[in-house]
Wavefront OBJ file of the C-alpha trace (Angstrom):
o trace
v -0.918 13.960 0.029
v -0.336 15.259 3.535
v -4.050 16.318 3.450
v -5.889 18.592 5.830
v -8.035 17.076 8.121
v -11.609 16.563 8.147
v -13.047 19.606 10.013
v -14.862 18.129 12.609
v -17.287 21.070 13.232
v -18.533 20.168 9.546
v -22.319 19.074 10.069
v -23.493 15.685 8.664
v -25.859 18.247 6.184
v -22.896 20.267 5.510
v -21.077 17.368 4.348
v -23.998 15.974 2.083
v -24.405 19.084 0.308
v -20.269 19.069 -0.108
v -20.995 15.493 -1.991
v -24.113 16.324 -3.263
v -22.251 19.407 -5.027
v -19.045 18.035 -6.916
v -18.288 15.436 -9.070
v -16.616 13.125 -6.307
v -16.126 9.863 -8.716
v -14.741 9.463 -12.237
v -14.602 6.091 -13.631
v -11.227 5.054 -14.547
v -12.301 4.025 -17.876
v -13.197 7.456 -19.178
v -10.338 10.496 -19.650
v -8.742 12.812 -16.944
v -7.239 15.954 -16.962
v -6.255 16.232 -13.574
v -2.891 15.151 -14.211
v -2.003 16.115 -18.097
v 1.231 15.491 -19.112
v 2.266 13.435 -16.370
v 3.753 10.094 -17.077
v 5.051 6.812 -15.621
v 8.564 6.272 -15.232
v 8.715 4.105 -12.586
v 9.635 0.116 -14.020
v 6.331 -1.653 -13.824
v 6.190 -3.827 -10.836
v 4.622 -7.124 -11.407
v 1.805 -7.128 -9.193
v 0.925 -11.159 -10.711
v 3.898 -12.165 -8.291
v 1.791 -11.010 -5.227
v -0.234 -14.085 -3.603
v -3.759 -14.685 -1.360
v -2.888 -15.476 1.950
v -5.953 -17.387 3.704
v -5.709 -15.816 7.224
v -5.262 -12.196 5.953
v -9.063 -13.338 3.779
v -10.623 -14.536 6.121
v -10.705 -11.060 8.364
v -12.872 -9.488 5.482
v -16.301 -8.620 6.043
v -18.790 -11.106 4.825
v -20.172 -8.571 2.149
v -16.684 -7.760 0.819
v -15.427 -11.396 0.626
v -18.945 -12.355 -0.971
v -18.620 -9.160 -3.484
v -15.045 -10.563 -4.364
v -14.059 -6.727 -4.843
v -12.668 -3.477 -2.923
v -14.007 -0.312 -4.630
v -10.743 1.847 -4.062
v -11.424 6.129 -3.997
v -7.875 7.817 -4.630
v -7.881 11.309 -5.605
v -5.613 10.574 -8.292
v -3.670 13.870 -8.580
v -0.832 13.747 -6.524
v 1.978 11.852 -8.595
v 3.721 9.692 -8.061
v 1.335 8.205 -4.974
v -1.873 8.411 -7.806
v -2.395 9.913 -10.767
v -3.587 9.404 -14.071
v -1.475 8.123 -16.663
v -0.433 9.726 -20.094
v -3.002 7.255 -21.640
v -5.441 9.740 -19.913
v -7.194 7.101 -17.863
v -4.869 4.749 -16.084
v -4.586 5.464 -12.722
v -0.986 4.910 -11.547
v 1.383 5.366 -8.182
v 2.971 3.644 -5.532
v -0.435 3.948 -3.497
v -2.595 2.059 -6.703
v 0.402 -0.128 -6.821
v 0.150 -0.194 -2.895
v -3.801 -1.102 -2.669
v -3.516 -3.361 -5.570
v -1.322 -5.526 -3.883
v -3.507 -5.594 -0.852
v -6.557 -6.399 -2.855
v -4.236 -9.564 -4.351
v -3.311 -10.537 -0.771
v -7.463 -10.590 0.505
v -7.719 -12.087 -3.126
v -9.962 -9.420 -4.160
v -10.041 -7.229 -7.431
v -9.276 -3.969 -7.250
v -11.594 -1.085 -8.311
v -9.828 2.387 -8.672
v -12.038 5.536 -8.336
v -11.156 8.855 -8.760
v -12.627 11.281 -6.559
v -12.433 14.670 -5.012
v -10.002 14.411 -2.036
v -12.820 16.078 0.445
v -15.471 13.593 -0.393
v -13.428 10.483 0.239
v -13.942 9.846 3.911
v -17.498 11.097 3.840
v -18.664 8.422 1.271
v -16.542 5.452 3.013
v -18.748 2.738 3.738
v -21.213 3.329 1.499
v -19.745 4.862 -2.288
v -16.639 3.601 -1.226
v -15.153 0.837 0.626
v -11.960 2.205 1.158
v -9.774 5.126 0.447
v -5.974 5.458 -0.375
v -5.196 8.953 -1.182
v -1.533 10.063 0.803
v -3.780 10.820 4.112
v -1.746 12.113 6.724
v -2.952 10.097 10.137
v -4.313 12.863 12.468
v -6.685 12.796 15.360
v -9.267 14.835 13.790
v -9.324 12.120 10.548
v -9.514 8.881 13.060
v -12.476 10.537 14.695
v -14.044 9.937 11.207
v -12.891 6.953 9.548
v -10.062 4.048 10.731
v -7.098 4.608 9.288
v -4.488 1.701 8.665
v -0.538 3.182 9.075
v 1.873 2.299 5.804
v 4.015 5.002 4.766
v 6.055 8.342 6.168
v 6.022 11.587 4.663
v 7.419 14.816 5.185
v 6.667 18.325 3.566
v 9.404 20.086 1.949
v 10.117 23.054 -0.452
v 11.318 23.921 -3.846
v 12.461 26.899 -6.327
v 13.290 27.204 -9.680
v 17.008 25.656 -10.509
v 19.709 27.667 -8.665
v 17.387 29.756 -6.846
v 17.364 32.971 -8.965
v 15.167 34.610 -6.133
v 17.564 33.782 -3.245
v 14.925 32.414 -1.412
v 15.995 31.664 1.769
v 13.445 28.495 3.367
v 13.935 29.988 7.121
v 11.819 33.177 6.268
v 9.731 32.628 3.463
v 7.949 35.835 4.490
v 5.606 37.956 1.796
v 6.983 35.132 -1.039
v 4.274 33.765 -3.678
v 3.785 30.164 -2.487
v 2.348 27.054 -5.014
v 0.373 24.268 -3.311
v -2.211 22.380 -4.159
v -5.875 22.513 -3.003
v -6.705 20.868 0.093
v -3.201 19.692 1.488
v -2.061 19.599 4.563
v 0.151 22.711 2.595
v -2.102 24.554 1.445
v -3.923 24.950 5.615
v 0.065 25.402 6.562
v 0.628 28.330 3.886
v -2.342 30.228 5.638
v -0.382 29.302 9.138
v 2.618 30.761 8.094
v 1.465 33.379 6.392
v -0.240 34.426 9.503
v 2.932 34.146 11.572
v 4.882 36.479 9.249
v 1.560 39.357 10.169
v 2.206 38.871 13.978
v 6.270 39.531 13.385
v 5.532 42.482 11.227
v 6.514 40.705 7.761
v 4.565 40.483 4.747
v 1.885 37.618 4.313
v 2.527 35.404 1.931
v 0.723 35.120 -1.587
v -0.722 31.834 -1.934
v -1.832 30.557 -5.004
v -3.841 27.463 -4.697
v -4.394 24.828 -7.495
v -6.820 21.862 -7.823
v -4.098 19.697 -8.787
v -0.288 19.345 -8.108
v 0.946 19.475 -11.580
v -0.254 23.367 -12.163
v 1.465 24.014 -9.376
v 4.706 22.995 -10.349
v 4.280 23.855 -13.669
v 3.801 27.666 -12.462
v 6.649 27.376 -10.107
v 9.090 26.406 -13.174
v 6.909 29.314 -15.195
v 8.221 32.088 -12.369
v 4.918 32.658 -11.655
v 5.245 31.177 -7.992
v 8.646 32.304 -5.786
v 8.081 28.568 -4.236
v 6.209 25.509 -4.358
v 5.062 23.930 -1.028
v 4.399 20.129 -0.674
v 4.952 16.258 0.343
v 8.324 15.765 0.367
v 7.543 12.239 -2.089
v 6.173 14.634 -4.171
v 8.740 17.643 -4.462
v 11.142 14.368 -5.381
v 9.214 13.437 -7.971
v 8.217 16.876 -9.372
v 12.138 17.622 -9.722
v 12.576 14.249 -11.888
v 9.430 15.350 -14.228
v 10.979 18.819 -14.743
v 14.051 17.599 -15.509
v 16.178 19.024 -12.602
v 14.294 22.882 -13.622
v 13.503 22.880 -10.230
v 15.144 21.804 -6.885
v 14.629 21.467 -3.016
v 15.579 24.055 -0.237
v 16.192 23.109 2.975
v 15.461 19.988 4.541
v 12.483 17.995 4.978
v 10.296 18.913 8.109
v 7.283 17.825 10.038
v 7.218 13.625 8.912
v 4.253 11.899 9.891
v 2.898 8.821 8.901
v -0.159 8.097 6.278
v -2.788 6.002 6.689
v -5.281 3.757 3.976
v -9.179 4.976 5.274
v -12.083 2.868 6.179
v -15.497 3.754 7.566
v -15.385 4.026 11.324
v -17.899 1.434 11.595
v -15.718 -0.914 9.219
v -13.621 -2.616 11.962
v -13.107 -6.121 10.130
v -12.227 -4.440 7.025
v -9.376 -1.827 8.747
v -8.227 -5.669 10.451
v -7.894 -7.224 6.893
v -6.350 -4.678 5.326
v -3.770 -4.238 8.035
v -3.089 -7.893 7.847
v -2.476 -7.677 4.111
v 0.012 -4.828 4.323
v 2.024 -6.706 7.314
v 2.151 -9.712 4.399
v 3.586 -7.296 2.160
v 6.019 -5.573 4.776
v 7.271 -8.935 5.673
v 7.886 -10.823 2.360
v 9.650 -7.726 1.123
v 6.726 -6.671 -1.618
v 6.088 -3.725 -0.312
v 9.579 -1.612 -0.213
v 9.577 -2.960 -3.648
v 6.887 -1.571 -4.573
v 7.759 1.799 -3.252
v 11.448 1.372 -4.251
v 10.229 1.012 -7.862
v 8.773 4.499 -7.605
v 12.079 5.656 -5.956
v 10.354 5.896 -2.637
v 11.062 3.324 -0.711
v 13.064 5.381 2.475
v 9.177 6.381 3.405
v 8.395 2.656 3.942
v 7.005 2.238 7.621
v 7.996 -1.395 9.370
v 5.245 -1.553 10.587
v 0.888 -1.456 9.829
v -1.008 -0.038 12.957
v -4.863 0.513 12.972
v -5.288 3.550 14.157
v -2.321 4.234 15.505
v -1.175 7.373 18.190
v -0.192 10.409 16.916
v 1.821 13.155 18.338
l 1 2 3 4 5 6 7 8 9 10 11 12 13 14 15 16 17 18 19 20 21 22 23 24 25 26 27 28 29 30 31 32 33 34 35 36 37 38 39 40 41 42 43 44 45 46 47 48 49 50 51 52 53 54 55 56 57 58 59 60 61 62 63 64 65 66 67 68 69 70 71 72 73 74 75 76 77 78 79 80 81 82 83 84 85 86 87 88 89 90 91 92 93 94 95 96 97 98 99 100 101 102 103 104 105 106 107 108 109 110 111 112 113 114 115 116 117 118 119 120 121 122 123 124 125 126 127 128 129 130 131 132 133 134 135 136 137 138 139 140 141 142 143 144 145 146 147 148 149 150 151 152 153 154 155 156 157 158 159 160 161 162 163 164 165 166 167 168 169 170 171 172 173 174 175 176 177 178 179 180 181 182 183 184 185 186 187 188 189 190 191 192 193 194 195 196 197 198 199 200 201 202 203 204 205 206 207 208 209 210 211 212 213 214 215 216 217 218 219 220 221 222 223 224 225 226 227 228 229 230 231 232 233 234 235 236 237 238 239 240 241 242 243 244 245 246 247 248 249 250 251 252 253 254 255 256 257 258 259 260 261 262 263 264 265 266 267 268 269 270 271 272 273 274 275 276 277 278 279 280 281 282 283 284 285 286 287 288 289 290 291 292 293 294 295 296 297 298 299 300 301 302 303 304 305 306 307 308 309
């Protein structure tokens, strides 16, 4: 997810309390109804195929090689980069495919956690080792946590099939807008919304859901003029619905994501970057993304911490 940023005047108390205060973890092995009705349909990849490679290992931490495992937080839903399966407790996506293959690569098992997107970053390094959850790379994030460059993204939006409420994307002005709580969206809505007051237009409406599937759902339901999100995930949404919904306009503002470690985790943002330049150049990991049909947002390169714009 192209998620907001950390606010950086957030104080270390405020941020405990924010933990202390939701249910940030949910074992994999016990049901989820964050993303109900959602299924797989992308052809398994065979993750077996993907190999240690010794110098990649031996950049890991002493405590995470020793531990033999990566405790993964993903806030799994935001199909198809994570979200939980039909089963009701499989977590799925090219980003679990993504982090499992890295894990294979440090030859480390992968444990999947879901979590509440706004306490990923705070827990890294300590409830978490690392986090995988569509993070836009931003300034304000790196300031927080090293983040470890692998896929693009853009933000795009959609209507109901043939646009019955002529929107038109260039003015979206006093509209009832769908995202999903937390986004990088859902802070833009408020921006444009905004805007339209200082040209004399009507703010927009913005209904805000905790997860992305009630947000399309009450786009296709009429109760939402237009949905507003990840361009990956406007794809995907259109596939689930069965073509009841489609883009307008073109996609706008790409920027890349990034997997999250603690700051302090140096080693750790060094291994992992190692294992997704193994990936990039044996050709696993377009496939991976090309088996979830998103393999044009596959980055060439990994960066730690890389500059943004």
């Amino acid at each position: 997810m192209r998620k907001m940023p950390l606010l950086v005047a957030l104080t270390a108390a405020a941020t405990l309390a924010l933990t202390a205060c939701t249910d940030a973890s949910q074992p994999t092995d016990s049901p989820s109804t964050g993303s109900a009705g959602e299924t797989s349909t992308a052809a398994p990849f065979d993750l077996t195929s993907v190999q240690k490679d010794d110098a990649a290992a031996a950049l890991l931490p002493a405590d995470i090689a020793s531990a033999g495992k990566l405790v993964v937080a993903s806030n799994t839903e935001y199909a198809p980069a994570e979200f939980i399966d039909a089963d009701g407790r499989t977590p799925v996506g090219y980003d679990i495919d993504i982090i499992t293959a890295v894990g294979a690569v440090l030859g480390l098992e992968v444990v999947i956690e879901s979590a509440d997107f706004p306490a990923i970053i705070p827990a890294l390094g300590s409830k978490y080792d690392v986090g995988i959850s569509s993070f836009t790379i931003t300034t304000e994030r790196m300031a927080e946590a090293n983040m470890v460059s692998y896929f693009n993204a853009g933000e795009a939006f959609s209507v109901q099939k043939g646009n019955p409420k002529d929107v038109d994307p260039a003015n979206i002005c006093g509209l009832t807008v769908a995202v999903q709580t937390g986004t990088v969206e859902d802070e833009g809505a408020d921006e444009i919304s905004s805007t339209c007051v200082e040209d004399g237009e009507q703010p927009l409406e913005v209904l805000r859901y905790d997860n992305q599937a009630d947000a399309t759902t009450n786009l296709v339901g009429g109760k939402a003029d237009i949905m507003y999100a990840d361009s990956p995930i406007v794809s995907y949404a259109i596939e689930q619905t069965n073509g009841e919904i489609e883009q307008i306009g073109d996609v706008f503002d790409s920027a890349p994501q990034g997997i999250v470690t603690a700051k302090a985790d140096t080693e750790l943002a060094a291994a992992i970057q190692a294992a997704l330049t193994v990936l990039m150049e044996d050709g696993t990991f377009t496939d991976i993304l090309a088996s979830w049909g998103n393999d044009a947002g596959a980055l060439d390169e990994s960066v730690v911490n890389p500059p943004v714009s």
